[in-house]
C-alpha positions as CSV (number, residue, x, y, z in Angstrom):
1,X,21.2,20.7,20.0
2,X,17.9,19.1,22.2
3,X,15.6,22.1,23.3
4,X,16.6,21.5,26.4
5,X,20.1,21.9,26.4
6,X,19.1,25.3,24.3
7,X,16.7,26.4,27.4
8,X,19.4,25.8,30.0
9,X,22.1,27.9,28.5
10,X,18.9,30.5,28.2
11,X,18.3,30.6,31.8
12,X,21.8,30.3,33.3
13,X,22.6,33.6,30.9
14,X,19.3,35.0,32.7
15,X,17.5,35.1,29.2
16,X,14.2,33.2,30.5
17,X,12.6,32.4,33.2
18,X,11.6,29.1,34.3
19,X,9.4,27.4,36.7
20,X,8.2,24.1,37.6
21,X,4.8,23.0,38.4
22,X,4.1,20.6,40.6
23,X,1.0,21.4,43.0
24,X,-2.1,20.2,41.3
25,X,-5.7,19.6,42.9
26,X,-6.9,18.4,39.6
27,X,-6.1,17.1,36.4
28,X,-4.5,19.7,34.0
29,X,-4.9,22.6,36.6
30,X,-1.7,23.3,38.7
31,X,-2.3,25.9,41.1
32,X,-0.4,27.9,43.2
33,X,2.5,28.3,40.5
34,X,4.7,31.1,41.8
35,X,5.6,33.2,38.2
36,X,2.6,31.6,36.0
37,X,1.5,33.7,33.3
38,X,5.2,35.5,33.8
39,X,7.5,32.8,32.8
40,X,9.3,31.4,29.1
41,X,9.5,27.9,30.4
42,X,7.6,25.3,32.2
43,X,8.3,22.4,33.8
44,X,5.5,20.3,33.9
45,X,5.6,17.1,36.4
46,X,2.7,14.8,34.6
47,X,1.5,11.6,34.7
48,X,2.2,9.3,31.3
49,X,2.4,6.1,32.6
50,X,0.5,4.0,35.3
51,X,-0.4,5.2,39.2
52,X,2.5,5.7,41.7
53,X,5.9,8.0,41.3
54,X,7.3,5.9,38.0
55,X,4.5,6.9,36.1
56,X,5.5,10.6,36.3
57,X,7.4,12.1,33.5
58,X,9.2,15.7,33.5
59,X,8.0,17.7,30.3
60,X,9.0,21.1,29.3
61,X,6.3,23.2,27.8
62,X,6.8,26.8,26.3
63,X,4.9,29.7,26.3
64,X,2.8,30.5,23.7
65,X,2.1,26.8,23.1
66,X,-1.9,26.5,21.8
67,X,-3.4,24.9,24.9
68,X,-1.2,26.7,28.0
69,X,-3.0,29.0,29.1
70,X,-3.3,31.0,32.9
71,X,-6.1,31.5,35.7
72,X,-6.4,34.9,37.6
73,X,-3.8,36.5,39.7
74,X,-3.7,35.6,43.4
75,X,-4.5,38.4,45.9
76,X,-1.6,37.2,48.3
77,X,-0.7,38.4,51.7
78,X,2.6,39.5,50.9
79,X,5.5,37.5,48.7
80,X,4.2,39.9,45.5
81,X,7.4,40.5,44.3
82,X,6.7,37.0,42.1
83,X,2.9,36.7,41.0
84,X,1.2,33.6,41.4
85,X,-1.6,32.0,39.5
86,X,-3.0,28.7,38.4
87,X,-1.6,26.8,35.2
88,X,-3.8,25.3,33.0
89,X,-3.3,22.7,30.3
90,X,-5.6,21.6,27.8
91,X,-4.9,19.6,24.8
92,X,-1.8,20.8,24.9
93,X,0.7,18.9,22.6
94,X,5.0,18.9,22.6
95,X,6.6,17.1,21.2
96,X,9.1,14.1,22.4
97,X,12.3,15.9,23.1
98,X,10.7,18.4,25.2
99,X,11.3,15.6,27.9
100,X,13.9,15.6,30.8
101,X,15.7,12.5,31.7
102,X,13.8,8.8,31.1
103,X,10.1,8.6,31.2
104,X,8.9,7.7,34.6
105,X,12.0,10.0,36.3
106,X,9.5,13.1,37.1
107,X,8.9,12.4,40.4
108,X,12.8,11.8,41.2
109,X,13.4,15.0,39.2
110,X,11.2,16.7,41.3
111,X,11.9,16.0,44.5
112,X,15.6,17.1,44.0
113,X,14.6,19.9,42.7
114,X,12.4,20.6,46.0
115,X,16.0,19.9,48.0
116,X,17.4,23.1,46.5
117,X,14.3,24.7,46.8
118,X,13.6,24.3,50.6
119,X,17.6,25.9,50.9
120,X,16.3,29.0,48.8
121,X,13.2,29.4,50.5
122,X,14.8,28.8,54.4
123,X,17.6,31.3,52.9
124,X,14.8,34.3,51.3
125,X,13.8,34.2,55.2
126,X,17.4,34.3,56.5
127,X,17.6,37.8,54.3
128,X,14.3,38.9,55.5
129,X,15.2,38.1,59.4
130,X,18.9,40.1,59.0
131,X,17.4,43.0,57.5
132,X,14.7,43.4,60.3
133,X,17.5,42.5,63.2
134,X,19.2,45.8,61.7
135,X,16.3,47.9,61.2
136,X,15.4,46.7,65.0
137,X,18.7,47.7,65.9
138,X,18.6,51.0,64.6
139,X,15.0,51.8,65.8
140,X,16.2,51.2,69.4
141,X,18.9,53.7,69.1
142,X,17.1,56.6,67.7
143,X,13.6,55.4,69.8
144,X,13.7,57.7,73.2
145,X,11.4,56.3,75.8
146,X,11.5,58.8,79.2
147,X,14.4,60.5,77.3
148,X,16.3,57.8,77.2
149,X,17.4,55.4,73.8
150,X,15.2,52.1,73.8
151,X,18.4,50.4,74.0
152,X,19.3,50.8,77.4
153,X,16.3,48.9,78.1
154,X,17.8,45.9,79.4
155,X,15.1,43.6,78.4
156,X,14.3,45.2,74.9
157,X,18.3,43.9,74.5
158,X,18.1,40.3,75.8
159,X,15.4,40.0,73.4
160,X,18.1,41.8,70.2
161,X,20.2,39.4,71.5
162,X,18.2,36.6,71.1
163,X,16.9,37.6,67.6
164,X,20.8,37.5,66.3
165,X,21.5,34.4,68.0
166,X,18.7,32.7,65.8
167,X,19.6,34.2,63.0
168,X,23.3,32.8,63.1
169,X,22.0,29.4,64.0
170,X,19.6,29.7,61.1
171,X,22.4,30.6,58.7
172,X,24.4,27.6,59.9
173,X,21.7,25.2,59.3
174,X,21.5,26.3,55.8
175,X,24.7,26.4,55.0
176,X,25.6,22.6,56.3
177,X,22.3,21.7,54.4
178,X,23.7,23.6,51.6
179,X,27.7,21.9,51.7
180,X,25.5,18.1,51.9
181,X,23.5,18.6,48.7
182,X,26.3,19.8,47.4
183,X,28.6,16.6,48.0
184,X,25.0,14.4,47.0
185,X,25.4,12.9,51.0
186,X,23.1,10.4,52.1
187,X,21.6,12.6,54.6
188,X,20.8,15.6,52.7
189,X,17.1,15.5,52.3
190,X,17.0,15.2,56.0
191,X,19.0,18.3,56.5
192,X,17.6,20.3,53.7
193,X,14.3,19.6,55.4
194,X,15.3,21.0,58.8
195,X,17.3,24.0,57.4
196,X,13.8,24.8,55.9
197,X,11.8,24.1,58.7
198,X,14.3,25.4,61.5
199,X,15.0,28.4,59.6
200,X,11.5,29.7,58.1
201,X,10.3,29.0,61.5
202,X,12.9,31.5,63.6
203,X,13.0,33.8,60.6
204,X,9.6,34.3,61.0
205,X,9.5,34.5,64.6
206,X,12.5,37.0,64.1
207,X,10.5,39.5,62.2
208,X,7.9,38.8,64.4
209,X,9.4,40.1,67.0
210,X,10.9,42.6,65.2
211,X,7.5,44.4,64.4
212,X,6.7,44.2,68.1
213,X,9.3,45.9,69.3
214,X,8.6,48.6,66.3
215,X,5.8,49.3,68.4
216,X,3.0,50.9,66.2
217,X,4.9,52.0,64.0
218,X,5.9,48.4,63.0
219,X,2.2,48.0,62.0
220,X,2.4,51.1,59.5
221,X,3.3,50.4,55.6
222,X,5.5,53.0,56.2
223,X,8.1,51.1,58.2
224,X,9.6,48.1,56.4
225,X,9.7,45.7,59.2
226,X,5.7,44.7,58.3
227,X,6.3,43.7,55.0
228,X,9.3,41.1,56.0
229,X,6.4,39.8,58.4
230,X,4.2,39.3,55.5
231,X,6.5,37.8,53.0
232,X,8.3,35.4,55.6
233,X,4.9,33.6,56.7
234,X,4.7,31.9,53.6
235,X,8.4,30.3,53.3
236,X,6.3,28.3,56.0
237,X,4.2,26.9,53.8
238,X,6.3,26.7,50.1
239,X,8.3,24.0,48.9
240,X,6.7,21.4,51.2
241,X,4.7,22.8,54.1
242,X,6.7,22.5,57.6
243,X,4.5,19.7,58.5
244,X,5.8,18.1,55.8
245,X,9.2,18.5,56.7
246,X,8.6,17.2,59.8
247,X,7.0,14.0,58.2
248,X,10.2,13.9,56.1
249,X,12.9,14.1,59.2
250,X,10.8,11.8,61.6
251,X,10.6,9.1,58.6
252,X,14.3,9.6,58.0
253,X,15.1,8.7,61.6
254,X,12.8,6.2,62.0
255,X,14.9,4.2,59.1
256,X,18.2,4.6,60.6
């Protein structure tokens, strides 16, 4: 059996972990690799043939392999659950079947792997915007302001209300981005790229708001609401920054 085949029976049996690297401001230094250093398996978009997309192959390297090695640990805002650190690679030999797909197929590989991705990132917001839409919930019905429950403030509920709405219209997004992966459609980078935008966008703006109406205690580590605000800004930035997204739906139309 190829190594390959060996390393996805691995993973889909949650034995290893494994990442791809794909954001690199220099030659043999990736950076920015969400799980580097704490991974079994990486998969390395590289460059062995000439300039432009077809001269990027997909290679898997191991850990342990003499020449992988790992920069320090980020200090990030929030999103810690997963650390992040640069890769580095330096004379670092595998051998031939360590490859995925033709030679030259990297950049293809890669960029449908990034579908999927941006509908697991716009969906780790969707989590992060329902749980603070509860918590906001239940704050306003245990919060007395003049003796009163917060939530017969009219205003503090037009504004719950509007939190929920985006949520479900998030959740929607992802899921018909979701069902046109799934059935390979034509149009399903353009909708996994506005799930992702549309969705880390509100989510964000959801737990926004959610801290606010926390009041101070929404600022306080105590309360859970501040960390869904820090985790959710970057879902903004991974798998293709928003702008990005926005490059990618505006070229899409512009093609039709």
């Amino acid at each position: 059996m190829a190594p390959r085949y060996q390393w996805l029976s691995s993973q889909n049996n949650l034995e290893i972990v494994s990442i791809f690297l794909l954001t690199a401001p220099g030659a043999f230094l990736p950076a920015f690799i969400s799980g580097g250093g704490e991974s079994d398996v990486y998969v390395v978009m590289c460059r062995t043939g000439g300039p432009g997309p077809k001269g990027i192959s997909c290679i898997v390297v191991e850990k342990g392999t003499p020449g992988l090695s790992f920069g320090k640990k980020e200090k990030k805002v929030g999103w810690n659950s997963q650390p992040t650190r640069a890769v580095i690679l330096e004379d670092c030999a595998v051998p031939a079947a360590n490859r995925i797909g033709n030679e030259g197929q990297g950049f293809l590989i890669a960029m449908k792997g990034l579908n999927g991705g941006r509908i697991n990132v716009a969906s780790c917001s969707l989590g992060a915007a329902h749980a603070s839409v509860v918590l906001t919930r239940d704050y306003l019905n245990v919060r007395k302001q003049f003796g009163e429950p917060l939530a017969r403030n009219q205003y503090l509920q037009f504004k719950l209300a509007d939190m929920a709405t985006r949520l479900v219209a998030s959740r929607l997004m992802i899921r018909n981005a979701a069902v046109a992966l799934q059935e390979e459609r034509e149009d399903a980078v353009s909708l996994c790229s506005m799930a992702k935008l549309f969705a880390t966008d509100e989510c964000f703006a959801i737990c926004n708001q959610a801290l606010q109406m926390h009041g101070g205690y929404g600022y306080l580590k105590d309360f859970a609401v501040q960390q869904y605000v820090r985790d959710c800004r970057v879902h903004q930035i991974l798998e293709g920054s928003n702008e990005v997204m926005r490059m990618l739906i505006s070229r899409s139309l512009l093609q039709e």
